[in-house]
VOROMI-472945 format. One record per residue (C-alpha): x, y, z; residue in one letter. Coordinates in steps of 0.25 Angstrom, whole numbers. Example, Ala and Ser with C-alpha at 12.3 -4.5 7.8 and 13.67 -1.06 7.14 Angstrom:
! residues 2
[node [49 -18 31] "A"]
[node [55 -4 29] "S"]
This chain:
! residues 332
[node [-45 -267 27] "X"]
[node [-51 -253 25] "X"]
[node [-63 -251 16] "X"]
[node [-65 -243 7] "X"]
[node [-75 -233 16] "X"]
[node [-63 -234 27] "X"]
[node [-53 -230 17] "X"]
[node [-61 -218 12] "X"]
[node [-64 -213 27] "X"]
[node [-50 -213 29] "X"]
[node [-46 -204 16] "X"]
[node [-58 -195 17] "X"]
[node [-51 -195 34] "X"]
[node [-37 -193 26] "X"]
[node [-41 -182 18] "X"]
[node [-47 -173 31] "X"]
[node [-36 -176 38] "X"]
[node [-27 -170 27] "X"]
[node [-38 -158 23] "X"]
[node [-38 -155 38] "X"]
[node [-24 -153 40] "X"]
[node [-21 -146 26] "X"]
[node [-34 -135 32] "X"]
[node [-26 -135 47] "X"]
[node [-13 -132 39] "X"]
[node [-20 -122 33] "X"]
[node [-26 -116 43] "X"]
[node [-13 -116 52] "X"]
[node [-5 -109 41] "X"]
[node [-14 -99 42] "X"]
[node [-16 -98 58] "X"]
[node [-1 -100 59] "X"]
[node [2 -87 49] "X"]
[node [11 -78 49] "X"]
[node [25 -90 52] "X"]
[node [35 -85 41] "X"]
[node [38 -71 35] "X"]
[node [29 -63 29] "X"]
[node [34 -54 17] "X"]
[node [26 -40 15] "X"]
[node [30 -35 2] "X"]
[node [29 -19 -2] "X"]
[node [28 -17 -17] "X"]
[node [36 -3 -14] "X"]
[node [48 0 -13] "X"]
[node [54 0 2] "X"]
[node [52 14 8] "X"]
[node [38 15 3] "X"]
[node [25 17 11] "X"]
[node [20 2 8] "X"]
[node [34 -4 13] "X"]
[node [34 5 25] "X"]
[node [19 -1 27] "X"]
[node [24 -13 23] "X"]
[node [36 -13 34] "X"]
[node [28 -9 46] "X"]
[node [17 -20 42] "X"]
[node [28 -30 42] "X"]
[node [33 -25 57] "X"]
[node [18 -28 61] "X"]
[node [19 -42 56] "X"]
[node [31 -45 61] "X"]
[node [27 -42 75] "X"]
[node [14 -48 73] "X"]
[node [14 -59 67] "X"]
[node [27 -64 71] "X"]
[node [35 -66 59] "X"]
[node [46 -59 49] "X"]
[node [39 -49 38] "X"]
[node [46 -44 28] "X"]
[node [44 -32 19] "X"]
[node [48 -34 3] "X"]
[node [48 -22 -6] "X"]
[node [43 -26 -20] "X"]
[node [42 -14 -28] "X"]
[node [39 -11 -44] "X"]
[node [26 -10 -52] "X"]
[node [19 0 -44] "X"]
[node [19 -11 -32] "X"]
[node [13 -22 -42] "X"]
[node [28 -31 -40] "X"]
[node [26 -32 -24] "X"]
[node [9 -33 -25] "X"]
[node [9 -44 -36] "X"]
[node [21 -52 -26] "X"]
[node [11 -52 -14] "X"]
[node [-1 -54 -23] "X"]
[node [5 -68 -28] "X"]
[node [12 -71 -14] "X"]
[node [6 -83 -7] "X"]
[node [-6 -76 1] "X"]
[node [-3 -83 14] "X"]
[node [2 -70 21] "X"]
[node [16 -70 20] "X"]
[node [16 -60 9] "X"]
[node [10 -46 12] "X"]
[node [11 -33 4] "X"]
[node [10 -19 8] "X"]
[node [1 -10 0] "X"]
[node [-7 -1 1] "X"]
[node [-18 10 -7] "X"]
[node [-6 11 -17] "X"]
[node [-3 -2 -19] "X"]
[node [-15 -10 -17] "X"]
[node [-27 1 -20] "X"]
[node [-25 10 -31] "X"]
[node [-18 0 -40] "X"]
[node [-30 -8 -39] "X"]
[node [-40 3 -44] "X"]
[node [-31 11 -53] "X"]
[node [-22 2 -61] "X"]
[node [-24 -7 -72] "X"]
[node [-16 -20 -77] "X"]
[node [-10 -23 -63] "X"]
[node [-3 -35 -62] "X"]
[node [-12 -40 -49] "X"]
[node [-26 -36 -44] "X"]
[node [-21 -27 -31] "X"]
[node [-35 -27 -25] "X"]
[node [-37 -42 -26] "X"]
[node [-22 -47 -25] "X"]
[node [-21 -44 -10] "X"]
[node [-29 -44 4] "X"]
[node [-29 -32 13] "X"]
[node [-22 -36 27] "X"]
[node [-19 -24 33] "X"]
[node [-18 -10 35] "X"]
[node [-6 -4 36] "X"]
[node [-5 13 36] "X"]
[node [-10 24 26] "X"]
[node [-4 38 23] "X"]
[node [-5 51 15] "X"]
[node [4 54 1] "X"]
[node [11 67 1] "X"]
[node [12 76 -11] "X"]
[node [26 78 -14] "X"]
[node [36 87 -23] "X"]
[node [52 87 -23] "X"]
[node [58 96 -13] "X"]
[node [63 105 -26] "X"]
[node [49 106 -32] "X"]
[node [43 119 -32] "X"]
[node [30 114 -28] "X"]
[node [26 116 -13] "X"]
[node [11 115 -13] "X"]
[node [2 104 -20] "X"]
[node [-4 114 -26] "X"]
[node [7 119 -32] "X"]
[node [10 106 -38] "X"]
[node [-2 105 -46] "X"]
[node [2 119 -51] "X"]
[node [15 115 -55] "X"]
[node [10 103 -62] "X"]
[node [-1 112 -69] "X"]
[node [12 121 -75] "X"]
[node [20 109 -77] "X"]
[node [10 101 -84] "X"]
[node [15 87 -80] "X"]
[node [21 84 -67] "X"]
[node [28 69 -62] "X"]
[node [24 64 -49] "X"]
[node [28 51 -44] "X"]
[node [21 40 -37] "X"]
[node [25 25 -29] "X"]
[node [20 19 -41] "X"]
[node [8 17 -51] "X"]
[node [-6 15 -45] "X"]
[node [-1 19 -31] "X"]
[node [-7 29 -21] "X"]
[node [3 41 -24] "X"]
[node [-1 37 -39] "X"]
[node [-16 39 -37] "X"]
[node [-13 51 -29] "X"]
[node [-5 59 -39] "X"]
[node [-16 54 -50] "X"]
[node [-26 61 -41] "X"]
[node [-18 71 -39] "X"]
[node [-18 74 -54] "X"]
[node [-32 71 -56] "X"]
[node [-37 83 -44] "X"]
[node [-26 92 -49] "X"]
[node [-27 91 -64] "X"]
[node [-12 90 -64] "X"]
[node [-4 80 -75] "X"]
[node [8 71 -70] "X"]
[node [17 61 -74] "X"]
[node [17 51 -65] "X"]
[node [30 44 -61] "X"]
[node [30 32 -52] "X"]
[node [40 25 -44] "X"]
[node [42 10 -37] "X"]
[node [41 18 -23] "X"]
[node [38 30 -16] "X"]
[node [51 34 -12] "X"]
[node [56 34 -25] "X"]
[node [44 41 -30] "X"]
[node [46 52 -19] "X"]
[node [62 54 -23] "X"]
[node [59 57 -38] "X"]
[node [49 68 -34] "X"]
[node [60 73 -23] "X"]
[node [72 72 -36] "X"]
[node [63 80 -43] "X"]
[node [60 69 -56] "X"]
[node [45 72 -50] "X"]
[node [35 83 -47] "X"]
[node [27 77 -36] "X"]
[node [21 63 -30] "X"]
[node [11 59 -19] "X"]
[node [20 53 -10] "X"]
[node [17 43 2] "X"]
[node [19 49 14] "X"]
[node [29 38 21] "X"]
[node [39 40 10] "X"]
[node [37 54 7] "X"]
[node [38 61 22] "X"]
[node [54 59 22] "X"]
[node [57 64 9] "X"]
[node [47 77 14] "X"]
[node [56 79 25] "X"]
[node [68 77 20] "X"]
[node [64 88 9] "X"]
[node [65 81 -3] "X"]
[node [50 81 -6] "X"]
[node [40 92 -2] "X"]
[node [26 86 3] "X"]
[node [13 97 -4] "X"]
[node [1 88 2] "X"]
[node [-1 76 8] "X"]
[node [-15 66 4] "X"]
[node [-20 63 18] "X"]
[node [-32 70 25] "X"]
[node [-24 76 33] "X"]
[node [-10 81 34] "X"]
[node [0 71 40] "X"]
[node [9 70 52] "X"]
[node [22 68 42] "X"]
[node [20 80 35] "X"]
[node [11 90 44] "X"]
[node [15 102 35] "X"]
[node [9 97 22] "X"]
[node [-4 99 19] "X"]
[node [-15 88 13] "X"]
[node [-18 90 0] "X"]
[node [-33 94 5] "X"]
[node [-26 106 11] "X"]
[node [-16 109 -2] "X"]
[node [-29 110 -10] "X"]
[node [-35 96 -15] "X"]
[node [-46 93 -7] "X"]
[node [-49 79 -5] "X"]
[node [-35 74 -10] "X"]
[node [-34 64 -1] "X"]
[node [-26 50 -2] "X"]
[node [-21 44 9] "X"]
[node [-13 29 7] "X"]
[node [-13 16 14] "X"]
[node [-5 4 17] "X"]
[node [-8 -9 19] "X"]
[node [-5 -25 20] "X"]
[node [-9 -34 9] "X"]
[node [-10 -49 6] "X"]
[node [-10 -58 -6] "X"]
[node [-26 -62 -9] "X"]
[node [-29 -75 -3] "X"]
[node [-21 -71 10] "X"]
[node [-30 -80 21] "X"]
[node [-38 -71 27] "X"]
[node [-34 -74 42] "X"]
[node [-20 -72 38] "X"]
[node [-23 -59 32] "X"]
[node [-30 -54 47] "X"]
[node [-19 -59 54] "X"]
[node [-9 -49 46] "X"]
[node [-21 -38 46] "X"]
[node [-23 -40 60] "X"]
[node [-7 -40 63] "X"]
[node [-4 -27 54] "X"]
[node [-16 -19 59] "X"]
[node [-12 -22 74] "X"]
[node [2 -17 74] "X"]
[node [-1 -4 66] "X"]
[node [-10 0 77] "X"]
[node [0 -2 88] "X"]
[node [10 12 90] "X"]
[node [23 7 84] "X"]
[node [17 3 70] "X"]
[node [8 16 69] "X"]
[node [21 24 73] "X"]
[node [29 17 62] "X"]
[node [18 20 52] "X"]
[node [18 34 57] "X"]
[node [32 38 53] "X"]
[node [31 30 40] "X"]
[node [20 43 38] "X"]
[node [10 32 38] "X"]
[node [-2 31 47] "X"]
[node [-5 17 53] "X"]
[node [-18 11 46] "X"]
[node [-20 -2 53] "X"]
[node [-31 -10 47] "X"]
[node [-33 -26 48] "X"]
[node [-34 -34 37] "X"]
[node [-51 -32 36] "X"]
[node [-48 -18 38] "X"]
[node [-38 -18 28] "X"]
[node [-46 -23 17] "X"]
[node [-59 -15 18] "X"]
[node [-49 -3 20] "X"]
[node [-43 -7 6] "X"]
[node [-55 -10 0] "X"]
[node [-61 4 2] "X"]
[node [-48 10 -3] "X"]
[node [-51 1 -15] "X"]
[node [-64 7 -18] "X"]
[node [-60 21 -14] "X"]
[node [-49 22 -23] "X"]
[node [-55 14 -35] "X"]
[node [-66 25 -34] "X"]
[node [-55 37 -34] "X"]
[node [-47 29 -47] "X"]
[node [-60 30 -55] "X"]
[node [-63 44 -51] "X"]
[node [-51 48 -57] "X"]
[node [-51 41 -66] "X"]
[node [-36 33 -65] "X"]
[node [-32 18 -71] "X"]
[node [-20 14 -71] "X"]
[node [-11 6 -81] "X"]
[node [-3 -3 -72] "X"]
[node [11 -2 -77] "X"]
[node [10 10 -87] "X"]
C-alpha cells in the first residue's frame, strides 16, 4: 500500500513529467520550423511592386529554409483585405506578408478608422528592396516637364491623379506634391498600380506618381512619359529623367521601401531565422540582379535591422503627416 505522501510524490512527479514534455514539444516545434508550406500573402494585385518583392522573398525561402512558399494576391481596401488575413493568421511563421512604407507606414500615421492597428498588428522580419516613384503623364498629354504640369493644373484648376490605393506612398507623394505646388487635384485610386498607371496612359487621368518597377515598361513602351523621378539621384532605369531636385523642387525627395512582415506574437527565434534567411540571399549576386531589373535596389536587413529601420520610418513620416497637416478618413 501507498501512502498518502507516496501518492502525492508521484502526481507532483506526473505532473513534471507531462509539463516537461509539453515545454520540449514546444520548444522542438519551434527549433524544427519551417516543415510545411509557408504562404506570403501581397495585399496587391499580382504585378505590383510588393508582389514582385513578395515573389523574390519567397524564392529566398524556399532555397533556404528548405520548404515550398507560396505567394497569394489578396487585393481590395487600400491593402486592408490581405493585412487583416495575416494579422489574424496563426503567428507561428507560416503566414508572411509583403509590405512595405505604403502598406505598413503611412496608413498608420495618416489614416483614421482602420480596421487594424498596422504599426502593432505585425513584427518586422526583414528587409527586402527600396526604390524611387516616377512622375508620370499619358503619352498624348501635352505636359513634358514637372513644371509644366503644375502650370497646366493652375490653368485647369483641378486635375485627377491616380494612386495604388488610399494611404499609400504614391498617395502621400501626390498629397505632397499638391501641398509644395499649391496645385488642387481629384484623387482617384485604384486596387494596383498597374491599373492606376493604364488610366493615366488612356487618358481618364492627368498624372500620378508611379513605382518605378511597374511604371519603367509602360515608359519604354511609350505609353506614359516620365517628367521626374523622387530619388536623390537619377536612376539607372531611366538615365534621361531628371530628379525632381533638378526639375525645380528642391528637397522633394521620397524614396519607397519593401519589406517582410509577421503577425505579432510571431516567436522571436522564428522571426531571426526568416530575417536571417531573406537578408542573406539578397546580398548574394542572383537576388540583387533580380531586384535590379525589377527597377528595385536590394535592401537586405535582418529582422533587428528591419525593425529599427521601420521604426525610424515610423517616426520620420508621422512627423512629415503632421507637418502637412494630412488625416485620413479610412474608407471615404
Amino acid at each position: 500500500m501507498h501512502s498518502l505522501t507516496d501518492l502525492k510524490k508521484v502526481s507532483k512527479h506526473a505532473v513534471f513529467c507531462l509539463a516537461t514534455a509539453a515545454g520540449l514539444g514546444a520548444a522542438h516545434a519551434q527549433t524544427s520550423y519551417p516543415n510545411r508550406l509557408i504562404t506570403l500573402v501581397s495585399a496587391y494585385p499580382a504585378g505590383g511592386v510588393t508582389d514582385t518583392s513578395g515573389r523574390i522573398a519567397g524564392e529566398i525561402l524556399t532555397e533556404k529554409l528548405g520548404q515550398p512558399t507560396v505567394l497569394e494576391n489578396k487585393p481590395g481596401a487600400s491593402g486592408m483585405i490581405g493585412k487583416q488575413y495575416v494579422a489574424r493568421a496563426k503567428p507561428d511563421g507560416y503566414t508572411l506578408s509583403s509590405g512595405g512604407l505604403g502598406g505598413n507606414v503611412i496608413p498608420a500615421v495618416t489614416m483614421k478608422g482602420l480596421p487594424i492597428d498596422v504599426a502593432k498588428a505585425f513584427v518586422p522580419v526583414a528587409g527586402i528592396s527600396g526604390f524611387a516613384n516616377v512622375l508620370v503623364v499619358g503619352s498624348h498629354s501635352p505636359v513634358n516637364s514637372a513644371q509644366e504640369l503644375v502650370a497646366y493644373a493652375r490653368k485647369k484648376g483641378v486635375v485627377t491623379a491616380s494612386t495604388n490605393g488610399v494611404g499609400t506612398s504614391a498617395h502621400l507623394t501626390t498629397e505632397l506634391f499638391a501641398l509644395r505646388t499649391g496645385i488642387k487635384f481629384e484623387h482617384v485610386p485604384y486596387k494596383g498600380g498597374t491599373e492606376a498607371q493604364i488610366g493615366i496612359a488612356n487618358g481618364d487621368l492627368d498624372f500620378g506618381f508611379a513605382n518605378m518597377t511597374s511604371a519603367v515598361p509602360m515608359i519604354k513602351a511609350g505609353k506614359l512619359k516620365a517628367l521626374a523621378v523622387t530619388g536623390a539621384a537619377r536612376t539607372d532605369q531611366l538615365p534621361d529623367v531628371p530628379t525632381m531636385g533638378e526639375a525645380g523642387f528642391p528637397d522633394f525627395v521620397v524614396t519607397s521601401w519593401l519589406g517582410l512582415y509577421a503577425p505579432a506574437g510571431t516567436p522571436p527565434e522564428i522571426v531571426k531565422k526568416i530575417g536571417d534567411a531573406v537578408a542573406a540571399g539578397m546580398r548574394e549576386q542572383k537576388y540583387m540582379a533580380k531586384a535590379k531589373a525589377a527597377g528595385m535596389d536590394p535592401m537586405p536587413m535582418n529582422a533587428e535591422e528591419f525593425a529599427a529601420f521601420n521604426d525610424a520610418e515610423l517616426k520620420r513620416w508621422g512627423d512629415i503627416a503632421k507637418q502637412a497637416d494630412i488625416s485620413i478618413d479610412f474608407g471615404k
